[in-house]
The first five atom37 places (N, CA, C, CB, O) and aatype in JSON, in Angstrom:
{
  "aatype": [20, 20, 20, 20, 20, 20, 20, 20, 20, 20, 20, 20, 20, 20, 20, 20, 20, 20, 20, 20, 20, 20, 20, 20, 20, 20, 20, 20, 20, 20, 20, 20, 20, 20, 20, 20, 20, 20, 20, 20, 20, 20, 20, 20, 20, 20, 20, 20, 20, 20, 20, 20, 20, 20, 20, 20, 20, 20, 20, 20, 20, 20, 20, 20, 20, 20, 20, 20, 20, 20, 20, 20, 20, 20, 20, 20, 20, 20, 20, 20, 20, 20, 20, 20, 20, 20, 20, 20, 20, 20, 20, 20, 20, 20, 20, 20, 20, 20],
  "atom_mask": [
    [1, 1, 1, 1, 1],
    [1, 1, 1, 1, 1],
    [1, 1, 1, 1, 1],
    [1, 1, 1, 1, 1],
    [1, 1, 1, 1, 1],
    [1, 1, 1, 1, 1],
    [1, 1, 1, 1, 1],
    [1, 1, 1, 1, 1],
    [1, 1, 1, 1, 1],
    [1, 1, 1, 1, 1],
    [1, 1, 1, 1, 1],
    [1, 1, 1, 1, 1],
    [1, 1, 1, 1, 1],
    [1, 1, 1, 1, 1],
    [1, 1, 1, 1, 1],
    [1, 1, 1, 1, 1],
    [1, 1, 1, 1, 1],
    [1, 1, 1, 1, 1],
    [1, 1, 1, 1, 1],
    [1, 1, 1, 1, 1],
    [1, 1, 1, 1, 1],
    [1, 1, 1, 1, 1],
    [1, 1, 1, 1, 1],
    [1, 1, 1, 1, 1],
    [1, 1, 1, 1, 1],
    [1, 1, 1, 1, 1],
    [1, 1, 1, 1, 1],
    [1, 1, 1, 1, 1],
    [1, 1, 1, 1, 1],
    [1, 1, 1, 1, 1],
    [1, 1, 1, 1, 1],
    [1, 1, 1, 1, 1],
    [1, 1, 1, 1, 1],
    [1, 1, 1, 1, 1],
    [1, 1, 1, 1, 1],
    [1, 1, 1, 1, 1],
    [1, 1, 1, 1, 1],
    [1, 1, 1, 1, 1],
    [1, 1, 1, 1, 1],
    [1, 1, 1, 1, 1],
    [1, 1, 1, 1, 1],
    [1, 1, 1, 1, 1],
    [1, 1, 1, 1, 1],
    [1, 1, 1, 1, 1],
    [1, 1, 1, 1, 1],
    [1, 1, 1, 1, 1],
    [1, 1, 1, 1, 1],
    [1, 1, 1, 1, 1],
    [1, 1, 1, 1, 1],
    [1, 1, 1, 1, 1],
    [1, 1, 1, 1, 1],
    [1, 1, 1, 1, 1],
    [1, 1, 1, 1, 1],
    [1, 1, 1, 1, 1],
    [1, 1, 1, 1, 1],
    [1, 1, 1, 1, 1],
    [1, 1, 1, 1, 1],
    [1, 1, 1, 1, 1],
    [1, 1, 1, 1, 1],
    [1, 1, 1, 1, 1],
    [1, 1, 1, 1, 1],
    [1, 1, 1, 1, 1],
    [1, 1, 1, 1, 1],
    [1, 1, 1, 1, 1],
    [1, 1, 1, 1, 1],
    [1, 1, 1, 1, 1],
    [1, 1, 1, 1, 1],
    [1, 1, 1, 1, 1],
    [1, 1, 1, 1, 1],
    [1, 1, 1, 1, 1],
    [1, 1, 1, 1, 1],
    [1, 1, 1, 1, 1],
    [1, 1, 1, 1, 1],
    [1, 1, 1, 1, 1],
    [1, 1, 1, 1, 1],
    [1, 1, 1, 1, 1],
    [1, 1, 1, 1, 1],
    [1, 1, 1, 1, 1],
    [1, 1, 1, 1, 1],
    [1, 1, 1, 1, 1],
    [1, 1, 1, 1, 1],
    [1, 1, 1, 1, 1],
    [1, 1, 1, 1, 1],
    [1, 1, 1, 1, 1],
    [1, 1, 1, 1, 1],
    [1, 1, 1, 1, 1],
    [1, 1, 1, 1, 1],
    [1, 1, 1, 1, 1],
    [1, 1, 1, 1, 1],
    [1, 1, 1, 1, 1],
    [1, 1, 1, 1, 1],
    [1, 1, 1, 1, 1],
    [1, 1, 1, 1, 1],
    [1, 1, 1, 1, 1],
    [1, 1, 1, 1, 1],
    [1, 1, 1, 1, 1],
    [1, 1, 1, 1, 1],
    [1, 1, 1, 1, 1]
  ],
  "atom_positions": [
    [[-3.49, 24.76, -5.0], [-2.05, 24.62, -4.93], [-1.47, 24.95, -6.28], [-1.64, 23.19, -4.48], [-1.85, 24.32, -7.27]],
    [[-0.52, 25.96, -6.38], [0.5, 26.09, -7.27], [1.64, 25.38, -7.74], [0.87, 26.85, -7.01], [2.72, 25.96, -7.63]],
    [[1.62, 24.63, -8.06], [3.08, 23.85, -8.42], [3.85, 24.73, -10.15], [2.51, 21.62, -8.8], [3.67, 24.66, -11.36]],
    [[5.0, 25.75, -8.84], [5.96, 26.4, -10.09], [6.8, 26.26, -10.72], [6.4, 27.1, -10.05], [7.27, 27.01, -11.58]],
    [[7.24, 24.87, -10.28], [8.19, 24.06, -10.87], [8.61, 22.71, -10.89], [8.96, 24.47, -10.63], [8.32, 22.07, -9.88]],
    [[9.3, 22.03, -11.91], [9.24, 20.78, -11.87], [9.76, 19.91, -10.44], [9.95, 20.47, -13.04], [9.62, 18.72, -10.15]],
    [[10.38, 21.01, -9.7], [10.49, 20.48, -8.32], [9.19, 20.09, -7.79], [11.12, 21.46, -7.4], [8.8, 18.97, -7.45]],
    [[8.6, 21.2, -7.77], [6.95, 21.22, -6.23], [6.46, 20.45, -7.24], [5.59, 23.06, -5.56], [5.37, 20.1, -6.78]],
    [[6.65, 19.62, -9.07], [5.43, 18.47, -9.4], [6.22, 17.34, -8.52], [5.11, 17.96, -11.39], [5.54, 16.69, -7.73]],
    [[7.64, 17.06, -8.62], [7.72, 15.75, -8.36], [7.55, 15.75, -6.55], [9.24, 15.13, -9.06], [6.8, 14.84, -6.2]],
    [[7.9, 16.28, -5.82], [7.28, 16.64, -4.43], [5.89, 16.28, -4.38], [7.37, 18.13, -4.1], [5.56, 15.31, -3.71]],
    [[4.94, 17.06, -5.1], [3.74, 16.43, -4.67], [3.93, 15.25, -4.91], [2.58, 16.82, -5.19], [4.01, 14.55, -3.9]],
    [[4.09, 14.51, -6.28], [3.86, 13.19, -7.05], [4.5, 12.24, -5.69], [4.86, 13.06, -8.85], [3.82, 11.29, -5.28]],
    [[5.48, 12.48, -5.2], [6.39, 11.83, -4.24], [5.49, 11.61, -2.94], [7.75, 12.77, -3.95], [5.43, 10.49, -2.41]],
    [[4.92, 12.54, -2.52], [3.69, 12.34, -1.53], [2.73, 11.65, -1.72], [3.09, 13.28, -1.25], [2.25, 11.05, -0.76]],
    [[2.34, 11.57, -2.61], [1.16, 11.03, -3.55], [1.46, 9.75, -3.26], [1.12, 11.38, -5.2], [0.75, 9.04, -2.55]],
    [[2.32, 9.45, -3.69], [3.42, 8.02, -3.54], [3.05, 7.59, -2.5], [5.07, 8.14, -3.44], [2.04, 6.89, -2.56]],
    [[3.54, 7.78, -1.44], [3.94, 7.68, 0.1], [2.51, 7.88, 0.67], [5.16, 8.93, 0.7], [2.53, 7.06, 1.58]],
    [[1.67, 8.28, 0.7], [0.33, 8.53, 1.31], [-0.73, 7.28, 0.57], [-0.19, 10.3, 0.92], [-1.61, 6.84, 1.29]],
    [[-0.62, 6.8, -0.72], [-1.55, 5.89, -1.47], [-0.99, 4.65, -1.11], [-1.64, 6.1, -3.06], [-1.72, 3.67, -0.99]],
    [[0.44, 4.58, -0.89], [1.43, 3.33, -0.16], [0.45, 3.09, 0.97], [3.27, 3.82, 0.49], [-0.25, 2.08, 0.88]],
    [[0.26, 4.02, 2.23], [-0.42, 3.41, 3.03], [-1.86, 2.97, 3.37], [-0.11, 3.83, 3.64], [-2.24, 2.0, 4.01]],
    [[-2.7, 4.19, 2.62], [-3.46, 4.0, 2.03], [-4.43, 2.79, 1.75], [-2.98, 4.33, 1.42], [-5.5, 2.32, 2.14]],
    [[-3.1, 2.49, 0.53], [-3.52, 0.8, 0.02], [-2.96, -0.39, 1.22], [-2.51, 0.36, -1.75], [-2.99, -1.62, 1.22]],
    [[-2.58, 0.36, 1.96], [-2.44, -1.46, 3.25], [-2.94, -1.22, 3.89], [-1.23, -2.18, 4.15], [-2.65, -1.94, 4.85]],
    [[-4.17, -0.15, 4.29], [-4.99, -0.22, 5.25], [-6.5, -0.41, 4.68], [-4.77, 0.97, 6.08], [-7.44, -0.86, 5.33]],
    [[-6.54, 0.09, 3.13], [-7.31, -0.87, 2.99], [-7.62, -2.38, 2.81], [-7.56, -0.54, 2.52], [-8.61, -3.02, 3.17]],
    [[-6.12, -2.91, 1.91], [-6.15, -4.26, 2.23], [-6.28, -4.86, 3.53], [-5.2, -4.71, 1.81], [-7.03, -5.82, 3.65]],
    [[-5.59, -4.37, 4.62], [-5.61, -4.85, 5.77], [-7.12, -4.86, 6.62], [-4.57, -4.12, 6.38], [-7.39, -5.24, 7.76]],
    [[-8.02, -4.22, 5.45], [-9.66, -4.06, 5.96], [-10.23, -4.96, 5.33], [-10.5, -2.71, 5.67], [-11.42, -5.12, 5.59]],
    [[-9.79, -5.6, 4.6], [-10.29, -6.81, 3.18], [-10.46, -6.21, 2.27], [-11.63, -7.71, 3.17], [-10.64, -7.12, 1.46]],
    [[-10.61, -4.76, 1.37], [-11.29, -3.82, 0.7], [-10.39, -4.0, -0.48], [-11.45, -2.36, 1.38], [-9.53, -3.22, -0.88]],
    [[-10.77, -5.32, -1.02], [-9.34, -5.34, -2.52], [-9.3, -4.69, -3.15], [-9.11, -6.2, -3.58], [-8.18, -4.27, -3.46]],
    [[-10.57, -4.09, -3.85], [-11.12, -3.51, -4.74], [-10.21, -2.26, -4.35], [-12.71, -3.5, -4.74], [-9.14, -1.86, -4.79]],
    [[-10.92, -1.89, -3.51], [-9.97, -0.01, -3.03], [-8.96, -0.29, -3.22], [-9.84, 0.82, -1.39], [-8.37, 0.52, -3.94]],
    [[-8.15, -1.5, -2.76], [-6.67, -1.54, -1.81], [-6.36, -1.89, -3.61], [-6.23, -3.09, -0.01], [-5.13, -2.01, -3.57]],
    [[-6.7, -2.07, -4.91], [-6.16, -2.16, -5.95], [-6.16, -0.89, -6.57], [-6.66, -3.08, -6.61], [-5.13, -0.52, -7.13]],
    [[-7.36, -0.01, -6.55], [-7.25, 1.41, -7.37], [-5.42, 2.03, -6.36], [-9.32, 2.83, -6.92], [-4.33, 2.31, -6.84]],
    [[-5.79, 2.01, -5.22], [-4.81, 2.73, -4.41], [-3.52, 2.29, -5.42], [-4.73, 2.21, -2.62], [-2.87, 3.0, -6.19]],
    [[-3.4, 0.93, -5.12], [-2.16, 0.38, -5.41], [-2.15, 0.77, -6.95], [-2.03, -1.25, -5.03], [-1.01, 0.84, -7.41]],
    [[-3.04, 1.01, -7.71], [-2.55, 1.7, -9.53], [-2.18, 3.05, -9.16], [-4.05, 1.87, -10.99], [-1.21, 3.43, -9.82]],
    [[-2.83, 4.28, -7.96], [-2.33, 5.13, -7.79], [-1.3, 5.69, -7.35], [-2.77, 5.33, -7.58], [-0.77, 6.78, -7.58]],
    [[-1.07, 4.85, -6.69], [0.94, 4.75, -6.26], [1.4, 4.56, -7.24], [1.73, 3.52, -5.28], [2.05, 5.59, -7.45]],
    [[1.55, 3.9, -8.09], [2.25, 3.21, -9.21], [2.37, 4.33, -9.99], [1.53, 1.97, -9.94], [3.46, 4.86, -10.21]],
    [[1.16, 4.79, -10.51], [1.13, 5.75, -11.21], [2.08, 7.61, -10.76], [-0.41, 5.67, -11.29], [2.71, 8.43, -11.44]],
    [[1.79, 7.54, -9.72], [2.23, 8.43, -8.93], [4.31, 8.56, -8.87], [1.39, 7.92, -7.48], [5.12, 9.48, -8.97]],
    [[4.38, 6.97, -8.63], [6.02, 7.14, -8.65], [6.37, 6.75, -10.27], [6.92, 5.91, -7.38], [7.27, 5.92, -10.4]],
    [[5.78, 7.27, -11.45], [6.32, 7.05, -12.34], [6.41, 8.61, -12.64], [5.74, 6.03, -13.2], [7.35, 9.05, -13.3]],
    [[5.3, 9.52, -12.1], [5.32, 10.48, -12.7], [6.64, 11.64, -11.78], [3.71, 10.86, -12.82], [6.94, 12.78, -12.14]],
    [[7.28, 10.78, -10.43], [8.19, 11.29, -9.91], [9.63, 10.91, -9.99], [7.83, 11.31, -8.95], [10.63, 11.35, -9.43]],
    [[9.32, 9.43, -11.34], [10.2, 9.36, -11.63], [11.27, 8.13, -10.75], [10.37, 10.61, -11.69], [12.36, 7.73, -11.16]],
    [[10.7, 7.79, -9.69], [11.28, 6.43, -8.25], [10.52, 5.29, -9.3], [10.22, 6.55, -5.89], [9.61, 5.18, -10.12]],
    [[11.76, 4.44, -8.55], [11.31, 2.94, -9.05], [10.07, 2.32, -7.96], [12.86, 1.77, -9.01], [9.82, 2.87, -6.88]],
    [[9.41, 1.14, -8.43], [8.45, 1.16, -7.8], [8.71, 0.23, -6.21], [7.4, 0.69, -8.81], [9.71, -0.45, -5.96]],
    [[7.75, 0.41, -5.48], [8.17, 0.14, -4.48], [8.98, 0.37, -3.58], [8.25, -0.4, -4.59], [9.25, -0.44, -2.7]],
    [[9.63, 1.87, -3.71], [10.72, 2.81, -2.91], [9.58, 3.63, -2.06], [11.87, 3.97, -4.06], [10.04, 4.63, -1.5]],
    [[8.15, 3.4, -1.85], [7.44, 4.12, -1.05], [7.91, 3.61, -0.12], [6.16, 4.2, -1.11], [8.68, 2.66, -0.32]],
    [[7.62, 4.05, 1.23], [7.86, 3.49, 2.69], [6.25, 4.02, 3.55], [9.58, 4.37, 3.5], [6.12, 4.99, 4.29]],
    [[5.01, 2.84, 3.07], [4.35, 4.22, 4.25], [4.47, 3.56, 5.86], [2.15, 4.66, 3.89], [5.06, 2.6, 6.35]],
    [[3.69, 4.49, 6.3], [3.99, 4.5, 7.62], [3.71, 3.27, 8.43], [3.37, 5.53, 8.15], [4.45, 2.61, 9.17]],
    [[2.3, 3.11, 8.07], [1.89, 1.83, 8.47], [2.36, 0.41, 7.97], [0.69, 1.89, 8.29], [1.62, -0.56, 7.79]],
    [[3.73, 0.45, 7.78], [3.84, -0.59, 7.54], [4.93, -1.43, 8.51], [4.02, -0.51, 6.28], [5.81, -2.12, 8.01]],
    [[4.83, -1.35, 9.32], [5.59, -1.88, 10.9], [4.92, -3.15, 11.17], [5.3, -0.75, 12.43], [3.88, -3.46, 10.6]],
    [[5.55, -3.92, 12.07], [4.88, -5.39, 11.83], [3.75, -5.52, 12.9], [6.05, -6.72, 12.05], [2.96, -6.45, 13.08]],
    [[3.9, -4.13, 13.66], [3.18, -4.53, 14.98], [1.3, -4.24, 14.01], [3.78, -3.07, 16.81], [0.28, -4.87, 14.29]],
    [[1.41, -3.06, 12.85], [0.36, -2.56, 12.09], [0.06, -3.56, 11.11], [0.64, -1.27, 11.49], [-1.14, -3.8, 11.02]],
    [[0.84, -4.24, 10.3], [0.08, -5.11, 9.8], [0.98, -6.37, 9.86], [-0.44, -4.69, 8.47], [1.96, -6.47, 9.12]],
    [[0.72, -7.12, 10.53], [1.49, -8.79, 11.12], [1.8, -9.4, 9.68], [0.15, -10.17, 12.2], [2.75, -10.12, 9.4]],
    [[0.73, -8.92, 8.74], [1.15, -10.06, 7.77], [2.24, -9.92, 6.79], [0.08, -10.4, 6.98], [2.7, -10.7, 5.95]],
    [[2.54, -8.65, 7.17], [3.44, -7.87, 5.97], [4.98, -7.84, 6.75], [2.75, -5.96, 5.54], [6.03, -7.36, 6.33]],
    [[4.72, -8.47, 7.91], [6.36, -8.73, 8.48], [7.25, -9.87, 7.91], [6.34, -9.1, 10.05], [8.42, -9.8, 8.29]],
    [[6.99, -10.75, 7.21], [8.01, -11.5, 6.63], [8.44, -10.86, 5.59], [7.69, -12.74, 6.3], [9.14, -11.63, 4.94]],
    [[8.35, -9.36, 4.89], [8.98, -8.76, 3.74], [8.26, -7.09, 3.94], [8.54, -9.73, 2.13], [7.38, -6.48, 3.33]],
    [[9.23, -6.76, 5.2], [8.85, -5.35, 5.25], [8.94, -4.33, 4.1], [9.56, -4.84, 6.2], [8.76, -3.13, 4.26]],
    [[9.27, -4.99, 2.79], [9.39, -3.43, 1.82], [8.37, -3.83, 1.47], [10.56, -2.93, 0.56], [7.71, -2.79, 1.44]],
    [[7.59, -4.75, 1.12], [6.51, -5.02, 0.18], [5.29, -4.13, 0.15], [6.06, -6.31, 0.4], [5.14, -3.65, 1.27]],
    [[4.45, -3.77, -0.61], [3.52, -2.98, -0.85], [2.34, -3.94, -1.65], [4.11, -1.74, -1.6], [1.16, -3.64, -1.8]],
    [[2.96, -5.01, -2.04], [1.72, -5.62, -2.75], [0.32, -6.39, -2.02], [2.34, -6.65, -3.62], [0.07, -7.51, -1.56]],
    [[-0.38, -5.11, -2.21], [-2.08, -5.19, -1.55], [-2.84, -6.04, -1.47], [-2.97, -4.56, -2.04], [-3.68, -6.32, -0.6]],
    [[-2.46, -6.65, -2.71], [-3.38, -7.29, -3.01], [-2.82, -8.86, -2.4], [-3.7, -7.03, -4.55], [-3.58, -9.8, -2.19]],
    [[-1.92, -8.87, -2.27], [-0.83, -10.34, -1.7], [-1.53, -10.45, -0.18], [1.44, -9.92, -1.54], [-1.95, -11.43, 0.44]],
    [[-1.47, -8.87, 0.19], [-1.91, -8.81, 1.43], [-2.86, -9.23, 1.96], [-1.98, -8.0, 1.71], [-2.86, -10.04, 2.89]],
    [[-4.17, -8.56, 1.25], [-5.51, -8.87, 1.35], [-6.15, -10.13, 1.23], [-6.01, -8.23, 0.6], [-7.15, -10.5, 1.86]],
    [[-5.45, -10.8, 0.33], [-5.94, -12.69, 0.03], [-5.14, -13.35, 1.55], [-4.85, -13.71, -2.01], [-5.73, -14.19, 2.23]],
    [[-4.25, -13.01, 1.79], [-3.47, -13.53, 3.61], [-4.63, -13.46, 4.28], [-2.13, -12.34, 4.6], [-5.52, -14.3, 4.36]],
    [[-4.56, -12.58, 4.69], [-5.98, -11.79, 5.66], [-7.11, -12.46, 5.73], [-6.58, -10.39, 5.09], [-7.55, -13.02, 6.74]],
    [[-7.74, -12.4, 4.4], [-9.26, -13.77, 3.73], [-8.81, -15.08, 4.12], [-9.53, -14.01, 1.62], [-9.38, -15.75, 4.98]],
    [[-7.66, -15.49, 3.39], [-7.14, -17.19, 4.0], [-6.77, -17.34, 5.09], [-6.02, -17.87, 3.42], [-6.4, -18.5, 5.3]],
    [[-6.64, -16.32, 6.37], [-6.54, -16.8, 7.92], [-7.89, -16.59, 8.27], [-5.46, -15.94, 8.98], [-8.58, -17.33, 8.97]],
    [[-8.08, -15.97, 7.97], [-9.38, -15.54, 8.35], [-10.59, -17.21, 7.99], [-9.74, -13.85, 7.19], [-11.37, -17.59, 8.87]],
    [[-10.54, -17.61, 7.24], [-11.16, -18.45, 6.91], [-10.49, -19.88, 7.56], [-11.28, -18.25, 5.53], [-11.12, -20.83, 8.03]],
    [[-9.47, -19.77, 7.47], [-8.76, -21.15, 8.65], [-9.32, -21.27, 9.68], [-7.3, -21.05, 9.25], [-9.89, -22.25, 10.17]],
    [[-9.12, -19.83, 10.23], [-9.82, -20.16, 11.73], [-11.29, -19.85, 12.48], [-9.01, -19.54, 12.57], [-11.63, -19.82, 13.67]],
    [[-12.26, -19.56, 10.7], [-13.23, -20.26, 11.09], [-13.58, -21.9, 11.23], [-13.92, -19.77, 10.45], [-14.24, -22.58, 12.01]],
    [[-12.71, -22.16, 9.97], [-12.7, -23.58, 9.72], [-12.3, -24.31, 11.2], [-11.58, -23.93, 8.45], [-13.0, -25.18, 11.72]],
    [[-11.2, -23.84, 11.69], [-10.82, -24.38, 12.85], [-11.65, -24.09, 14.16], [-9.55, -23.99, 12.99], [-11.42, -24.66, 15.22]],
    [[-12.55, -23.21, 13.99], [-13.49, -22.73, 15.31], [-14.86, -24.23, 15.16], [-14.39, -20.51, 14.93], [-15.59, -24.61, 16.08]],
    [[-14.82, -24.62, 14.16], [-15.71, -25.68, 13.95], [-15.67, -26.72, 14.4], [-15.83, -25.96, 13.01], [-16.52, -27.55, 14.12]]
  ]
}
C-alpha cells in the first residue's frame, strides 16, 4: 500500500483505530487480557497518530446483544474493565453452581 498523502496516512491510522477497537472486545470478551491490552495500546496509539480523541472508535461489535457486559456504557472501549466482568461472573456462578 501507498499512502500519498497525509490524507490516505490518517485514513489508514483511522481504520487501524476502528478495527483494533473491536478487536480488543473480542478478545476481552474471550478472557485474553493480555491480547485484549496490546490491542487496546494499538488503538490508542493509532488514534493519536490520526489525530481523534480517544475513545471516538465505534467498533462494530459493540451492541449489547455482542457483548452484554458493555451495555451499561455503550461508548466504552476499556478491555480490560471488560475482561475482569467476564472472570468475576464467571466465577460467581461457579461459586453459585456449588
Amino acid at each position: 500500500m501507498d499512502c500519498e498523502s497525509q490524507d490516505d496516512r490518517t485514513a489508514v491510522a483511522e481504520y487501524i483505530s476502528d478495527l483494533t477497537a473491536e478487536l480488543a472486545l473480542m478478545a476481552a470478551w474471550a478472557e485474553h487480557a493480555d491480547l485484549a491490552r496490546m490491542l487496546e495500546m494499538a488503538r490508542l496509539e493509532s488514534e493519536q497518530l490520526c489525530g481523534r480523541a480517544p475513545d471516538q472508535a465505534v467498533p462494530a461489535a459493540e451492541d449489547a446483544a455482542a457483548t452484554p457486559e458493555a451495555a451499561g456504557d455503550s461508548s466504552s472501549t476499556n478491555v480490560v474493565l471488560l475482561s475482569a466482568l467476564r472472570a468475576s461472573r464467571r466465577q460467581r456462578a461457579a461459586a453459585d453452581s456449588i
